[in-house]
C-alpha positions as a printed Julia matrix, in Angstrom:
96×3 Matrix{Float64}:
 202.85  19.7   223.95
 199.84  22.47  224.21
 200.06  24.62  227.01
 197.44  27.19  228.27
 197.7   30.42  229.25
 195.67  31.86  231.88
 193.6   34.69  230.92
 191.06  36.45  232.54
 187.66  37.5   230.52
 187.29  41.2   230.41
 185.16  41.87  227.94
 182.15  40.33  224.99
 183.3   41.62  221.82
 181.3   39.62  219.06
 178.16  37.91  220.58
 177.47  36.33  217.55
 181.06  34.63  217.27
 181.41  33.62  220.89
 184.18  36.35  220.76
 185.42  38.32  223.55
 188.8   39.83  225.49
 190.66  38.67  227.52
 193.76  39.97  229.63
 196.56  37.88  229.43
 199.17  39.3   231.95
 198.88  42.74  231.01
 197.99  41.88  227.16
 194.44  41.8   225.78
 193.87  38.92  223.74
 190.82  38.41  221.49
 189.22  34.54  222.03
 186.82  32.57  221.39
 184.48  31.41  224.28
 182.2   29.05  222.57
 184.26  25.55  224.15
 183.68  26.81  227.64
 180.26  28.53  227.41
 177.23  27.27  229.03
 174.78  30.19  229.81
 175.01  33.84  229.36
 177.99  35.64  227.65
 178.08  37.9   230.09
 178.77  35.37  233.05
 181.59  34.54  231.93
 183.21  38.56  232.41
 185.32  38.29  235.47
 186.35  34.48  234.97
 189.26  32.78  234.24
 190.55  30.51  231.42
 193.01  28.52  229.95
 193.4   29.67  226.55
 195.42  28.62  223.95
 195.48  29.5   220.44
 192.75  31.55  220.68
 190.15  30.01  222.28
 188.85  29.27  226.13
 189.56  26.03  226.71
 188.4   25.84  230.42
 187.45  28.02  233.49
 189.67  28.02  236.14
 189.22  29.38  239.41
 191.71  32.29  240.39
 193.73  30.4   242.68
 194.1   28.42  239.98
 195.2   30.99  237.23
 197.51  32.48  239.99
 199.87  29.22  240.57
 200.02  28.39  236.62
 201.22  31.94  236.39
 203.96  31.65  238.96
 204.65  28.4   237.65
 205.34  29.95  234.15
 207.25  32.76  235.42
 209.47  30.29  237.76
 210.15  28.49  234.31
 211.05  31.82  232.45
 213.73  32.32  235.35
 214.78  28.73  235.17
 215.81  29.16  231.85
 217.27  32.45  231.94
 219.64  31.13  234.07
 220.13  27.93  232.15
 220.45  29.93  229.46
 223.19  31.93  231.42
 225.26  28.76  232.68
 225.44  27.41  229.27
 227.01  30.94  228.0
 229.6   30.99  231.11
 230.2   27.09  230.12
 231.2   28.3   226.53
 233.32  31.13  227.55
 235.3   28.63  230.06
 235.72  26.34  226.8
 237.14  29.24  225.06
 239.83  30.31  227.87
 240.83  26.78  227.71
């Protein structure tokens, strides 16, 4: 399964590579913009994408980029406490 990672274009770092940065929630990733750019570098500053593994896979609206990143934070929480049944689970196997 591939899953992308919404990231928002802050910066052109390597014009020549289709490089730039991009903030990933709170971390600045470098990518690669080449599979989702279609003018000017510089447009895309500001936008969002799904990246994943390092490149910009597609632009995404911020709406957009919002609900995937609730989505993967809801998931994060679903499986901390998953994660936290199946530890209470073993302990009650152990007392047993």
């Amino acid at each position: 399964m591939c899953l992308g990672i919404p990231g928002q274009i802050i910066a052109i770092t390597d014009p020549a590579r289709q490089m730039a940065m991009a903030d990933v929630s709170g971390v600045r990733r470098a990518v690669n913009v080449a599979p989702v750019l279609s003018g000017a570098m510089e447009d895309l500053i500001g936008k969002w994408a799904l990246i994943h593994v390092g490149f910009a896979m597609a632009l995404i609206d911020e709406d957009e980029a919002e609900a995937t990143l609730q989505a993967l934070r809801d998931l994060g929480e679903a499986q901390e406490a998953l994660e936290a049944m199946a530890q209470g689970q073993k302990a009650l196997e152990v007392e047993a």
